[in-house]
C-alpha positions in Angstrom: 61.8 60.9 69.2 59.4 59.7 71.9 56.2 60.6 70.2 53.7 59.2 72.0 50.5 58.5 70.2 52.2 58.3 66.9 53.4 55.5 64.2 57.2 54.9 64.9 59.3 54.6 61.7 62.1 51.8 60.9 64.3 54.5 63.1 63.1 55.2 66.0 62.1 51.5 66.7 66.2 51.1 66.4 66.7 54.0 68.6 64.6 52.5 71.2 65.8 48.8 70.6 69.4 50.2 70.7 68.7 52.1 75.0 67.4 48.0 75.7 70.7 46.6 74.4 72.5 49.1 76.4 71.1 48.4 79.2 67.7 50.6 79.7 64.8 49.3 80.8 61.4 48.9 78.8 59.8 50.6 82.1 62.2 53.5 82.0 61.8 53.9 78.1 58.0 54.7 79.2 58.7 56.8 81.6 61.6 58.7 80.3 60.3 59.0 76.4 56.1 57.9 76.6 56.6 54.7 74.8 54.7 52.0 76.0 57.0 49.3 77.8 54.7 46.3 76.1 55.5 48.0 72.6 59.2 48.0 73.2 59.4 44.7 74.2 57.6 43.7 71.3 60.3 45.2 69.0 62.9 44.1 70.3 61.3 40.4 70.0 60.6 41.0 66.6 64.4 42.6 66.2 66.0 39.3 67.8 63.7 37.2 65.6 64.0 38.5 62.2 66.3 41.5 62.4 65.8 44.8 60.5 63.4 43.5 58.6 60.7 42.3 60.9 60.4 45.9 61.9 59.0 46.9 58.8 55.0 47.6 58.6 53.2 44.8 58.1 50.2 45.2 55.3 46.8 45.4 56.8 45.5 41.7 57.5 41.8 40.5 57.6 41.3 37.6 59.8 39.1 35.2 59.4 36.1 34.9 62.3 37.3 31.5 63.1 40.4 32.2 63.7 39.6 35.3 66.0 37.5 33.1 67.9 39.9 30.2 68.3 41.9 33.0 69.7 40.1 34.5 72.3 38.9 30.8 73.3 42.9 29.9 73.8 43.5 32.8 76.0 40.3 32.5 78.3 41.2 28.7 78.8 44.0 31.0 80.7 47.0 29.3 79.4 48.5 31.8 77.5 49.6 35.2 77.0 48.3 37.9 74.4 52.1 38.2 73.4 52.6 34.1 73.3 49.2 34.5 71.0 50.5 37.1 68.8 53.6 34.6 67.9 51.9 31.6 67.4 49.2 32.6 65.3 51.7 35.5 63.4 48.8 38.4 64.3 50.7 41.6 63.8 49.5 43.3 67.6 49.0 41.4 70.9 46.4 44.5 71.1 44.8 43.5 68.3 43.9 40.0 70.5 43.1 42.3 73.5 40.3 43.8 71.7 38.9 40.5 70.4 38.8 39.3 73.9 37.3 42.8 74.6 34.5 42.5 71.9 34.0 38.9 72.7 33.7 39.2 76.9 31.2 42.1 76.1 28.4 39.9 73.9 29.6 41.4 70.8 30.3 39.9 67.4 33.5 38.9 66.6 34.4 40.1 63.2 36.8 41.9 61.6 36.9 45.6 61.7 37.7 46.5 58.6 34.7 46.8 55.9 33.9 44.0 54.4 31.7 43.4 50.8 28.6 41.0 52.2 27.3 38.4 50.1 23.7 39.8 49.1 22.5 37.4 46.4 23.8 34.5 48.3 24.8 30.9 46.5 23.4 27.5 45.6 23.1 25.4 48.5 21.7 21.7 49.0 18.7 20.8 51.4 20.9 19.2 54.2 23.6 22.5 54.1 20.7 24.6 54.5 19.9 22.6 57.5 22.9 22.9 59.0 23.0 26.6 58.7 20.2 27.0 60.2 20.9 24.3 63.3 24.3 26.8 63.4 22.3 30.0 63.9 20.0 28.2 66.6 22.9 26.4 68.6 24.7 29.7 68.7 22.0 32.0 70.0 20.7 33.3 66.5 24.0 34.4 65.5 23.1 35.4 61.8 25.8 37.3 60.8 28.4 34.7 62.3 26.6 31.9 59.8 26.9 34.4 56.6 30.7 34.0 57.0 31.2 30.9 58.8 29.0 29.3 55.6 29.5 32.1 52.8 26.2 32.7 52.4 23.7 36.1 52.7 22.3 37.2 55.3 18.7 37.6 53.8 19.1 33.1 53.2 20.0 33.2 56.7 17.0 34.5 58.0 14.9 32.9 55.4 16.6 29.2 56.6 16.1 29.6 60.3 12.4 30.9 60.5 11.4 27.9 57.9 13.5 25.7 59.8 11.5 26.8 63.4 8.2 26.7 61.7 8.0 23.7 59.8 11.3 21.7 60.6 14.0 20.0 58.1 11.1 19.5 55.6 10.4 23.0 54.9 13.8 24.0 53.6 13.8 21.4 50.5 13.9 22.6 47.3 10.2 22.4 45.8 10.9 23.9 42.6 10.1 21.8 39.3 13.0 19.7 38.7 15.3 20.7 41.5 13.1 19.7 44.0 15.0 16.9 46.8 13.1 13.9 47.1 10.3 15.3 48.9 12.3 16.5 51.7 13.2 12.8 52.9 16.0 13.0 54.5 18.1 9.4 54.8 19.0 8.0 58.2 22.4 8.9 57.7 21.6 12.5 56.6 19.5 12.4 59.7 22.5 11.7 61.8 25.0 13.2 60.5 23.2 16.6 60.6 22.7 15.8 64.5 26.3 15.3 65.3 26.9 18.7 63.7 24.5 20.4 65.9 25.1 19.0 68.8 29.3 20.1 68.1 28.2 23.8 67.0 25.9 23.8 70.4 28.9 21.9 72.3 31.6 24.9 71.4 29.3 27.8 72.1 28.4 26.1 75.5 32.3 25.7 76.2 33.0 29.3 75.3 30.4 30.4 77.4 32.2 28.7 80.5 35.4 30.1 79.8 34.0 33.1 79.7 31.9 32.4 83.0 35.4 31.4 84.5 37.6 34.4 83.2 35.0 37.1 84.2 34.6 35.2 88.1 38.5 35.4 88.1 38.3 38.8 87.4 35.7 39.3 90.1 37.6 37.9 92.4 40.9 40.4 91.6 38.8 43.2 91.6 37.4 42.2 95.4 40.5 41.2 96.0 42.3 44.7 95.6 39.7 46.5 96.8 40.3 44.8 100.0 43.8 45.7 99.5 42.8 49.3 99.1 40.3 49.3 102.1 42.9 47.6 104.1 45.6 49.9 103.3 43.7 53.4 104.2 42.6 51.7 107.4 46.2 51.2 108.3 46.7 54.5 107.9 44.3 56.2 109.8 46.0 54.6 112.9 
């Protein structure tokens, strides 16, 4: 019954759930049967919770890029736990957060793994959204794929939005075209502003991710020199 490497059906979760109640260990389990101790624990929480039923496979779940990243940015403020994150935002694997955090730490994109249909003839948009799409991309280190689902647009407007935006500035993204053009380009005072405060958040959160990030990878630093120390330490003691 201990396959390990394999999906567990509705039984063998029980079996395993059932050695806990009497008494068996999560870390024995492993050992004894090759079932990790983490994915034991997890049914059993999910037993306790919501019985027989919250043992049953979940249907595959697309998250949404902003959630992932409000993820990963809760656990590198180093408050929580991949399996406290799992419960509170109801994500079906405290691995699945792992390998966000993964992904993330690593300078990759965060987004979802599964394929997903990309806009390709884009959508309507107004002179100031295309603005602030393209003060997005900018403030988040040319992140164009990000912007085509943080805004629902295509990737080819994206690119088109950005290098008229660093040539020529808010002007060169109004509409010009007969009798959807925007005023000239003239932005109001308010427009003005309001466009600023946007840019200066979306520059503010990527900025404050990038110091978690900073402080999570120096703590990790400091474990790693910390048991290697340990290590060094060790075979020294033993040589005398």
């Amino acid at each position: 019954m201990g396959r390990k490497g394999t999906r567990y059906s509705e039984e063998d979760k029980l079996f395993y759930i059932k050695l806990v109640q009497d008494g068996m260990s999560a870390n024995a389990i492993e050992q004894e049967y090759g079932v990790k101790r983490g994915q034991v624990a997890q049914w059993v929480e999910r037993f306790n919770t919501g019985g027989v039923d919250a043992l049953r496979r979940r249907p595959k779940h697309t998250y949404t890029p902003e959630l992932m990243l409000e993820v990963v940015q809760a656990y590198l403020a180093g408050s929580t736990s991949y399996r406290q994150l799992a419960q509170q935002y109801n994500i079906s694997n405290d691995s699945v957060i792992f390998q966000w955090v993964k992904r993330y730490t690593s300078g990759k994109s965060l987004k979802t793994t599964r394929r997903t249909t990309r806009m390709k003839n884009g959508r309507k948009t107004e002179q100031v959204e295309r603005i602030e799409i393209a003060q997005w991309v900018i403030a988040n280190e040319m992140d164009y794929v990000g912007a085509t689902t943080h805004f629902n647009v295509s990737y080819g407007q994206v690119y088109a939005w950005v290098k008229k935006f660093k040539q020529g500035g808010p002007d060169a993204l109004a509409d010009r075209h007969g009798k959807a053009k925007e005023a000239n380009g003239q932005l109001t005072k308010m427009e003005l502003k309001d466009l600023e405060i946007k840019r200066l958040k979306a520059r503010l959160a990527h900025v404050s991710t990038e110091v978690a990030v900073l402080k999570k990878l120096q703590e990790f630093e400091r474990m790693d020199a910390q048991q290697k120390k340990n290590i060094s330490q060790f075979k020294h003691s033993r040589k005398k």
